[in-house]
C-alpha positions as CSV (number, residue, x, y, z in Angstrom):
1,X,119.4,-23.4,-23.4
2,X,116.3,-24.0,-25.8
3,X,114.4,-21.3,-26.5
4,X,110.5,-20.8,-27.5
5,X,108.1,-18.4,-28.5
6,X,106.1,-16.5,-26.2
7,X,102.6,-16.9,-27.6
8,X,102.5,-14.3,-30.7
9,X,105.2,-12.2,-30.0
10,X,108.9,-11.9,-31.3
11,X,109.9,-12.8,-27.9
12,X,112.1,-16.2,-27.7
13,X,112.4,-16.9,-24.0
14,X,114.5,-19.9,-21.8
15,X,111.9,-22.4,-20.4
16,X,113.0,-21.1,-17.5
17,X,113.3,-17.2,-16.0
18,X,114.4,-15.6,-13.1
19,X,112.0,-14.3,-10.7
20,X,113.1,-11.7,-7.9
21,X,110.3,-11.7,-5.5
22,X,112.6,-13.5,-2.8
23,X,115.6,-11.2,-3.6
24,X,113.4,-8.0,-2.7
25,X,112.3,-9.3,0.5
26,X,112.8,-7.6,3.6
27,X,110.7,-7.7,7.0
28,X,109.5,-4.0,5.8
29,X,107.4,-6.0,3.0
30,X,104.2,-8.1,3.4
31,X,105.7,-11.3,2.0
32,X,108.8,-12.0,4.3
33,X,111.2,-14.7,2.7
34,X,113.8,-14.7,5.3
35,X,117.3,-12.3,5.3
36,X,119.0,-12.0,2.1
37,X,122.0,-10.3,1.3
38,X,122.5,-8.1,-2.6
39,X,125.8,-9.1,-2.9
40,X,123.9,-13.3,-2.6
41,X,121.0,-11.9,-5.3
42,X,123.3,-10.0,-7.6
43,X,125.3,-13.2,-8.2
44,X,122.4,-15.8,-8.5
45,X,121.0,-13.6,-11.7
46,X,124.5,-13.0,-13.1
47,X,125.0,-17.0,-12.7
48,X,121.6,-17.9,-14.4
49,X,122.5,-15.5,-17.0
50,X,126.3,-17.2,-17.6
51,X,124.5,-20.4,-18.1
52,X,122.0,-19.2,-20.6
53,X,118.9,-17.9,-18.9
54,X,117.6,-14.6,-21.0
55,X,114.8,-13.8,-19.0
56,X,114.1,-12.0,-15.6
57,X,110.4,-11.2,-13.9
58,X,110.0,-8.3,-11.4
59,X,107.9,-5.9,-9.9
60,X,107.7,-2.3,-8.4
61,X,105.7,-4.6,-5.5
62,X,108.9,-6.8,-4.7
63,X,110.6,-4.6,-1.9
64,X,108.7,-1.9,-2.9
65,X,111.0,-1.0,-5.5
66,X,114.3,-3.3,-4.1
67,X,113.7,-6.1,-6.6
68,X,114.1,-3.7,-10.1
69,X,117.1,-2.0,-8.1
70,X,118.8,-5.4,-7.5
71,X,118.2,-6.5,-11.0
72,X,119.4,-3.0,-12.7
73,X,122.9,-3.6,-10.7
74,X,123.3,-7.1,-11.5
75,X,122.1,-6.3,-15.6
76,X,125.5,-3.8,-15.3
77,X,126.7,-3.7,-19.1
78,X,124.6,-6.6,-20.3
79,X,120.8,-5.3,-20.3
80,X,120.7,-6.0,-24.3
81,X,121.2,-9.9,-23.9
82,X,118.3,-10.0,-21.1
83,X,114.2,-9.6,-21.5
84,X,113.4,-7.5,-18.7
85,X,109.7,-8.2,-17.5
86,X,107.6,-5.9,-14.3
87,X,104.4,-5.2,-13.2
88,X,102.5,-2.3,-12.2
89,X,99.1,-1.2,-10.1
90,X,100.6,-2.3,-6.7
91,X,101.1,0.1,-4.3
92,X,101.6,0.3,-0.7
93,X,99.3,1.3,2.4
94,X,98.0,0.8,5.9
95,X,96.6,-2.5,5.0
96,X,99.9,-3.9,3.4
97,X,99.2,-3.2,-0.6
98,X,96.1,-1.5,-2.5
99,X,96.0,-1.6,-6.4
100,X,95.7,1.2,-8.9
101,X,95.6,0.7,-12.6
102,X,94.3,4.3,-13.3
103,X,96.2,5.8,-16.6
104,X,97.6,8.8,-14.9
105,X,99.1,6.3,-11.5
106,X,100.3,3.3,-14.3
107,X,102.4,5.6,-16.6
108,X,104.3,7.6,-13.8
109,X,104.8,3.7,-12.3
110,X,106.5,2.9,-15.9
111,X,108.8,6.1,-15.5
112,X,109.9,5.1,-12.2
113,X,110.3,1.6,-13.3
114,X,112.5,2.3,-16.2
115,X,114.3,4.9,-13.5
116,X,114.9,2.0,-11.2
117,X,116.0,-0.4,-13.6
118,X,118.8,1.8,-15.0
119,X,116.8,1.1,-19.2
120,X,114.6,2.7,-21.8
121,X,112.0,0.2,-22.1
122,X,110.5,-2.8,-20.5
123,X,110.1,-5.6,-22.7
124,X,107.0,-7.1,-20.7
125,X,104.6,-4.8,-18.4
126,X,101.9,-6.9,-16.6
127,X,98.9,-5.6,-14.6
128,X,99.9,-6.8,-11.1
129,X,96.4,-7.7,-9.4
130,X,93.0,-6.7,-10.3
131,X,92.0,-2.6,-9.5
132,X,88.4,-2.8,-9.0
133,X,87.7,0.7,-8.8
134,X,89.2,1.0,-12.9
135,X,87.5,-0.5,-15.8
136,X,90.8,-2.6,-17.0
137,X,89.7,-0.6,-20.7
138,X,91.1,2.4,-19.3
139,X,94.4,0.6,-18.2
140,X,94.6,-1.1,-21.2
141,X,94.3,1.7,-23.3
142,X,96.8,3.2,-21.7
143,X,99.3,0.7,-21.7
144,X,98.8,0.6,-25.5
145,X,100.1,4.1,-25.7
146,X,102.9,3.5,-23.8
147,X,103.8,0.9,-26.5
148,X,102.8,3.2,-29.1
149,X,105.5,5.8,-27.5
150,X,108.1,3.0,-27.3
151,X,108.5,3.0,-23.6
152,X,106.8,-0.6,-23.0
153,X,107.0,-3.7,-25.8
154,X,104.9,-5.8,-25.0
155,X,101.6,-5.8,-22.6
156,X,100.6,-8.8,-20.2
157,X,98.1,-10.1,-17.5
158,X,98.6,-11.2,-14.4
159,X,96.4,-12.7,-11.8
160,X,93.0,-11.5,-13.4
161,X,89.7,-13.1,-14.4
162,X,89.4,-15.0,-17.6
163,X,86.1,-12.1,-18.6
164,X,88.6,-9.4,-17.8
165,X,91.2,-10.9,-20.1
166,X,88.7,-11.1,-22.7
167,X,88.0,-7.5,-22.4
168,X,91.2,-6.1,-22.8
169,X,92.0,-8.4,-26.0
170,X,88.8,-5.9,-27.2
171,X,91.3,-2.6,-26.4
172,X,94.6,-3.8,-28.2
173,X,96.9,-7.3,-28.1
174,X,97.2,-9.8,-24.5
175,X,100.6,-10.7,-24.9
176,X,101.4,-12.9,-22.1
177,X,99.2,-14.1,-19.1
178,X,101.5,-14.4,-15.6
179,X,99.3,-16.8,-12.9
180,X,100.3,-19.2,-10.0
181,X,100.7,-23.0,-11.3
182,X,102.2,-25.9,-9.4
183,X,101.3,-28.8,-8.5
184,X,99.8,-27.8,-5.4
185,X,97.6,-25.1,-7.3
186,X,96.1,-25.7,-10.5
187,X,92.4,-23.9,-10.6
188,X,93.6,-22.1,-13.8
189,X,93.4,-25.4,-15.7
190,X,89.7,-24.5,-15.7
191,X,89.6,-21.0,-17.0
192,X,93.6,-19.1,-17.8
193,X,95.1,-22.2,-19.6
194,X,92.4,-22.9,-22.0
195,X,92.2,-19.2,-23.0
196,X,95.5,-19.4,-23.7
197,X,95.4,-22.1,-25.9
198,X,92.6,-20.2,-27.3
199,X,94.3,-17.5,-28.2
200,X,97.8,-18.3,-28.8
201,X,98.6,-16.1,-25.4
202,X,102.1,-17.4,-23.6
203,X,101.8,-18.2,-20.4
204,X,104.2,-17.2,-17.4
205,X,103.7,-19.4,-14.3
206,X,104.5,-18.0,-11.3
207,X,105.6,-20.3,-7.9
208,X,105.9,-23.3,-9.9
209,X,108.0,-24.6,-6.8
210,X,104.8,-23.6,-4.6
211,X,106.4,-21.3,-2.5
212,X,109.8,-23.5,-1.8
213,X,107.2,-26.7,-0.2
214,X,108.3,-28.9,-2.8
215,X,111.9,-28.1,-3.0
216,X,113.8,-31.4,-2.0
217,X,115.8,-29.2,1.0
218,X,112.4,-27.4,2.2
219,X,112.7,-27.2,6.2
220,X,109.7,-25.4,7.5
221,X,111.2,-25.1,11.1
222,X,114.4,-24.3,9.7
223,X,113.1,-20.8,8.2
224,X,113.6,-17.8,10.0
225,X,110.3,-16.9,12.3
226,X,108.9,-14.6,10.5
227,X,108.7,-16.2,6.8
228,X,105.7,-15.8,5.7
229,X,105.4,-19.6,5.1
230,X,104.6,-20.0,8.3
231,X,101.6,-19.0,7.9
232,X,101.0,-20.6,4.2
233,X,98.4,-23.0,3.3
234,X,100.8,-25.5,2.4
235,X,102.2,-25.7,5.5
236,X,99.3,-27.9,6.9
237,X,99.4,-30.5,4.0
238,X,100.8,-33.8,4.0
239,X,103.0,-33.5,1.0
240,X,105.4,-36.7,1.9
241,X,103.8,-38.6,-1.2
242,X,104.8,-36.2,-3.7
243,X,107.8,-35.5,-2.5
244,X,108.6,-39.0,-2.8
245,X,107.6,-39.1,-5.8
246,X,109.4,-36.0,-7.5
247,X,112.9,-37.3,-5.7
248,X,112.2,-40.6,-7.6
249,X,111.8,-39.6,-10.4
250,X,114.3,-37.2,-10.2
251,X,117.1,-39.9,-8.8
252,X,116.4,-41.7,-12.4
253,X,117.7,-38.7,-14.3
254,X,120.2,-36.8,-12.5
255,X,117.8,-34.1,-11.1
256,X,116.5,-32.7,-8.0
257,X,112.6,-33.1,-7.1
258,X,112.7,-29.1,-7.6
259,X,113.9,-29.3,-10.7
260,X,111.0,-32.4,-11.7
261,X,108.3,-30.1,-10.0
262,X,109.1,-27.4,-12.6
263,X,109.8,-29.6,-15.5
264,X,105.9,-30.9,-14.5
265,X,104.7,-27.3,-15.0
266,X,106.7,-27.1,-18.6
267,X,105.1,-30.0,-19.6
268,X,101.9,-28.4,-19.8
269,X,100.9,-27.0,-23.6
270,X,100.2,-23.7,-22.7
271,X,102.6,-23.2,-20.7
272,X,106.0,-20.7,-22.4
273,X,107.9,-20.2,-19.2
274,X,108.2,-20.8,-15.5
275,X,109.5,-17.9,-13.0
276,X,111.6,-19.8,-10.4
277,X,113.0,-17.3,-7.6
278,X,116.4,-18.0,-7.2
279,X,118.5,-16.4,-3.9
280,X,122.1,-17.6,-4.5
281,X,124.2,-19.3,-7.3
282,X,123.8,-22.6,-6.3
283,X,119.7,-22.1,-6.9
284,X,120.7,-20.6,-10.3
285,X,122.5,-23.8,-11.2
286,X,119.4,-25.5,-10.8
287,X,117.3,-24.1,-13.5
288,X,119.5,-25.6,-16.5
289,X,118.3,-29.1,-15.4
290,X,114.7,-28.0,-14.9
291,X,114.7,-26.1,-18.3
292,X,116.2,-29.2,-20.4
293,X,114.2,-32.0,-18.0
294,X,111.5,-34.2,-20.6
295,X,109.2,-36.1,-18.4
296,X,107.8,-39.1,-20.0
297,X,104.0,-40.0,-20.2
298,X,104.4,-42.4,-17.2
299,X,106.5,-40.5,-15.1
300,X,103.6,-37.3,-15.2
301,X,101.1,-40.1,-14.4
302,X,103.5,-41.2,-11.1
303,X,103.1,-37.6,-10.4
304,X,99.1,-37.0,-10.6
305,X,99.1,-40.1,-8.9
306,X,100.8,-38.8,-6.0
């Protein structure tokens, strides 16, 4: 699979990572994705790995801690051909999740990070959310001793304002910026994506399927009850049109309208990778014909259009 350059780093990256959130559902997390089994999420990252993905995105936050566990057993004896990326800040309490970015709460997150994922650094650690109560100076500096120390590589962003972006870039390097981008949610073409250009910053979009809503197979009354799609915006939009037009396009080159919904968020410029949660091998198999997929000029105007 082609690889690129994520932003200034050394990193080369697939167009195309894994990302666990799905796998480290259960009905004791806020963000239900309906039953999944290990032995099902161990084999859909070992199969994107066979067929040339090198990339994988989790989070303490993904079963609180199930997601780096899954990924640790399925990285058995090959964690040196993989970029392992998490987040930190995200905790748990009586309201679902509260975030906390302070030094002292991020580095003991690292240490049970690396625990959890069975390694001695983390190639990519993201701030999760925003921690209002922390001036994200503090974090930052923090995290730039933790790469000082060796235990982190690289430092990234995730689902902040541009401004606080901006002032972390004052503490020490932004090397990746991790938002939601499909084609159902595209507010950061105003503010994250032109910073990025700006700066030469990679970034990592997250639901670039939206969720599973433009998958060609999506079912919303098949899904178990509680899946939290449900309950999900996108669920009360008429999204026949695209759909039509993704699985046209898709028809005239071998693809699935997944697979054209993603290649739509690689077309973007600043765009270095999409996170696409895969459950099963099947999924996996998916991502080599996203990854490789070149839309033509018309073809993204079909799309808009729609």
């Amino acid at each position: 699979m082609e690889r690129r350059r994520l932003g200034t780093t050394h990193l080369e990256l697939t167009r195309v990572g894994v990302g666990t959130a799905p796998i480290g559902s259960g009905r004791d997390w806020p963000v239900f994705w309906g039953p999944q089994s290990v032995a099902d999420s161990v084999a859909a990252i070992r199969r994107a790995l066979d067929l040339g993905v090198n990339w994988i995105d989790t989070a303490p936050f993904y079963g609180w801690g199930r997601a780096e566990e899954i990924v640790a057993e399925a990285l058995e004896g090959r964690r040196d051909d993989v970029v392992v990326f998490t987040k930190c800040g995200t905790f748990p309490d009586a309201q679902g999740s509260r975030m906390d970015l302070r030094p002292l709460s991020l580095r003991a997150e690292v240490e049970a990070s690396l625990r959890r994922l069975r390694t001695d650094r983390l190639d990519l650690l993201q701030f999760h959310d925003v921690d209002p109560a922390t001036p994200i100076e503090e974090s930052w500096g923090e995290l730039q001793r933790l790469i000082a120390e060796g235990k982190v590589r690289h430092g990234g962003i995730s689902n902040h304002p541009a401004e606080a972006v901006e002032r972390a870039r004052t503490v020490g390097p932004v090397d990746a910026l991790q938002y939601q981008y499909s084609l159902l949610h595209r507010e950061h073409e105003a503010d994250i994506l032109p910073l990025a250009e700006r700066h030469g910053i990679g970034v990592l979009a997250w639901s670039p399927l939206a969720s599973g809503f433009l998958a060609d197979d999506f079912d919303l009354d098949a899904l178990d009850p509680d899946d939290f799609r449900h309950r999900h915006p996108f669920a009360q939009r008429d999204l026949g049109p695209l759909r039509t037009a993704l699985r046209s396009i898709g028809e005239r080159h071998d693809r699935r309208a997944a697979q054209v919904a993603i290649a739509w968020v690689l077309s973007q410029r600043a765009v270095a990778g999409a996170i696409v949660g895969i459950r099963n091998a099947d999924e996996a198999e998916q991502l080599v014909g996203a990854a490789s997929l070149e839309l033509s000029d018309d073809e993204l105007r079909e799309i808009e259009s729609a």
